[in-house]
C-alpha positions in Angstrom: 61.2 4.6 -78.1 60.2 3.1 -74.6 60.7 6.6 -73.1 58.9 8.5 -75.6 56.1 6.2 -74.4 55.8 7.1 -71.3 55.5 10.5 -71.9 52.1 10.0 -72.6 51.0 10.5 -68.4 51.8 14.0 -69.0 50.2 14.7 -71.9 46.8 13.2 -72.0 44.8 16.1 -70.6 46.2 19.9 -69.7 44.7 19.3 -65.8 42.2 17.8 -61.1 41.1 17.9 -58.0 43.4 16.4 -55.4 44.4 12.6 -55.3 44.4 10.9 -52.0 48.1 9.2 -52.6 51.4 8.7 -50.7 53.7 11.5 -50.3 55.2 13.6 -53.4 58.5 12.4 -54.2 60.7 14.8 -56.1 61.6 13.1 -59.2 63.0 16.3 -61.4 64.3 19.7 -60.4 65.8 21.6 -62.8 65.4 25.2 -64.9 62.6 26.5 -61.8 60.7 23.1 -62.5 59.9 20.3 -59.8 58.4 17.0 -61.0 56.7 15.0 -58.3 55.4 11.8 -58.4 52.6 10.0 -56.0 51.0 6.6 -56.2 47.3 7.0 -56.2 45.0 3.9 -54.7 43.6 1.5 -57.2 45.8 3.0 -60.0 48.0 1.2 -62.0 49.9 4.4 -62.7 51.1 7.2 -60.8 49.8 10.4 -60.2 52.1 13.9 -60.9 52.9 17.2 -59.8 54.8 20.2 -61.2 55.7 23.3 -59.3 56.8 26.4 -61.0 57.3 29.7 -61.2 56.4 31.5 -64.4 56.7 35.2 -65.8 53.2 36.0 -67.2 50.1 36.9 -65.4 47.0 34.7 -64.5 45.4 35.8 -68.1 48.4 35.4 -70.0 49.0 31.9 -68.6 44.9 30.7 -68.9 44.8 32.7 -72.7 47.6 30.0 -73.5 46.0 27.1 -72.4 42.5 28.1 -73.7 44.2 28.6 -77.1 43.8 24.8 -77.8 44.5 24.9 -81.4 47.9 26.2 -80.6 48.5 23.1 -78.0 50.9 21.1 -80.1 53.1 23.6 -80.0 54.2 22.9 -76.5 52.8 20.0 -75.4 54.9 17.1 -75.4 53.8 14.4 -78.0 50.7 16.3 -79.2 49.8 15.4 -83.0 46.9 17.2 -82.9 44.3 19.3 -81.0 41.1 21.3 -81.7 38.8 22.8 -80.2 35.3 21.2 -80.3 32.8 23.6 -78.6 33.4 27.0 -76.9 30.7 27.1 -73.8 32.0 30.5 -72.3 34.9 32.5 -72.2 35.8 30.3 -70.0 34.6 26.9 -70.6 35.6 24.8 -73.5 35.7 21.4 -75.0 38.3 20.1 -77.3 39.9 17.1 -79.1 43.6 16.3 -78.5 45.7 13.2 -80.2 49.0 11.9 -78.4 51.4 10.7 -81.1 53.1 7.6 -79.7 56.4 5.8 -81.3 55.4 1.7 -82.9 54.3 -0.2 -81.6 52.3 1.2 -79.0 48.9 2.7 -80.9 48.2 6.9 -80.4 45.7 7.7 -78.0 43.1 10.6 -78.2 40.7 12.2 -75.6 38.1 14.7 -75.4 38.3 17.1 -72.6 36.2 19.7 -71.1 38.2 23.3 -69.9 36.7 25.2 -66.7 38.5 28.6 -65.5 37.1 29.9 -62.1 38.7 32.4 -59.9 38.5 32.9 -56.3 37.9 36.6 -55.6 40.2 36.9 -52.6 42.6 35.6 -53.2 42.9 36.4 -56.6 43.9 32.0 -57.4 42.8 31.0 -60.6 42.0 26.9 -61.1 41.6 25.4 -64.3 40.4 22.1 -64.3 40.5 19.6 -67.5 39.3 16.5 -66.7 38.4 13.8 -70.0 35.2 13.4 -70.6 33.1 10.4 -72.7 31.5 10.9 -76.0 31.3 14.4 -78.0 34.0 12.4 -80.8 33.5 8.6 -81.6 36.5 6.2 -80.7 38.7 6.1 -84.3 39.9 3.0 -85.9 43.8 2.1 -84.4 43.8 4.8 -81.8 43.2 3.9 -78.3 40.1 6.1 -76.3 41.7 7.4 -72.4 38.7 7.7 -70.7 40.2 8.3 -67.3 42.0 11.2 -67.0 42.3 14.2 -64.2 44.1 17.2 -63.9 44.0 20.7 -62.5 46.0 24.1 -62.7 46.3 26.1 -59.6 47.4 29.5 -60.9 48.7 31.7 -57.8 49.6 35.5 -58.3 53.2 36.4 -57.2 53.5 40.0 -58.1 52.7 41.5 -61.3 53.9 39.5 -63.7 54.5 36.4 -61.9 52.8 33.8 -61.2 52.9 30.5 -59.2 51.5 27.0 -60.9 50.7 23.8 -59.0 50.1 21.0 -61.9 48.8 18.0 -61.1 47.6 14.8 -63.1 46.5 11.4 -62.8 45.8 9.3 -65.8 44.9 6.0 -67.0 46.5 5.5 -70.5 44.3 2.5 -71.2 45.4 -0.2 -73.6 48.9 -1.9 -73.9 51.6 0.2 -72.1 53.0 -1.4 -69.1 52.4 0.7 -66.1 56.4 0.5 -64.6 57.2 2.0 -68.1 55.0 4.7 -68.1 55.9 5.3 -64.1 59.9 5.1 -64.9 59.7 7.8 -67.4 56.9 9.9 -65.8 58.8 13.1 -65.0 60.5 13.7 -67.9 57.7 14.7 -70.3 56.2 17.7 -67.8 60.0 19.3 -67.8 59.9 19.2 -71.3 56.2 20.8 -71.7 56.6 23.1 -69.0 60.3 24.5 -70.9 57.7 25.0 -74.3 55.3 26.6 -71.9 57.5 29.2 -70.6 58.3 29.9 -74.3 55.2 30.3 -75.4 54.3 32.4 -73.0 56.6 34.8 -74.8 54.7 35.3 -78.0 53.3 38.6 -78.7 49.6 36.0 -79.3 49.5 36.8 -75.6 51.8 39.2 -74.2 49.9 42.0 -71.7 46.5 39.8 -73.0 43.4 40.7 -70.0 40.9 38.3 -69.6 37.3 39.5 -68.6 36.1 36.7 -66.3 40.4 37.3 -64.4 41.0 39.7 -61.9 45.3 39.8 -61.7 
């Protein structure tokens, strides 16, 4: 139960700009995926990374996490998530609620979705930060109003592509920060294994994206 708990760093937004912490340290590396940690200034909890290589292109990859309906099929811990407002193409807000084991209450979070590209380079950064109001705070589930997170989407080759995850988060509420911290890692191995899965369904196989240049 306590380590299901702490899964909830991970999963509280899909992405941030970067954190001014101490070095990454390497907590995870297994299947192609590294976990990093960092300690962030002022926060309670630690910041993560994940580095991996994945077999899509940049629009397969962004289609996927656009598709926010479909999110609680591979994030870790996700009860629910819908989409609230589509902006753009590429712009987006949704709803998402973390399901958490007793006794620690679920949390929720609105979040607003940016894609941009740089036309170089070809890198594609999605950034996901929470953002306040939109959806009142519910009755025995706890609000995250703090959290940050970015996607850094680099083109390999054709069909591969390089992401740079990072995420720092304030769960808010009752959950001791050395639990979260111990567990930390664990939960973006476990997302990141769905993700790759996903990736795989014929939703958004060979999928081209207007506002993506791969």
């Amino acid at each position: 139960m306590l380590k299901n708990a702490a899964f909830l760093i991970f999963f509280l937004s899909v992405a941030l700009p970067v954190f001014c912490q101490e070095a990454w340290k390497l907590s995870i590396d297994k299947e192609g995926i590294k976990v990093f940690t960092g300690s962030v200034p002022g926060s309670r909890v630690k910041a993560i990374k994940v580095v991996s290589t994945v077999n899509a292109t940049a629009s397969e990859l962004v289609a996927v996490l656009l598709d926010v309906n479909e999110s609680d099929k591979w994030v870790y811990h996700t009860k629910l998530c819908s989409l609230l407002r589509k902006v753009s193409p590429s712009e987006l807000y949704y709803y998402s609620e973390v399901s958490l084991p007793w006794p620690c209450e679920n949390r929720d979070f609105v979040a607003h979705i940016s894609v941009s590209q740089y036309a170089e380079t070809k890198v594609v950064l999605v950034d996901a930060p929470a953002v306040p109001g939109i959806v009142s705070p519910k009755d025995g589930i706890v609000r995250v109003s703090h959290s940050k997170g970015r996607w850094v989407i680099t083109p390999l080759d054709k069909n591969q592509v390089r992401v740079d995850y990072t995420l720092q988060v304030d769960p808010a509420g009752a959950i001791p920060a050395w639990l979260v911290n111990t567990f930390a890692a664990q939960g973006p191995l476990e997302s990141f294994r769905k993700l790759k899965q996903q990736l795989q369904l014929p939703a958004y196989r060979n999928i081209k994206l207007s506002f993506i240049v791969n």
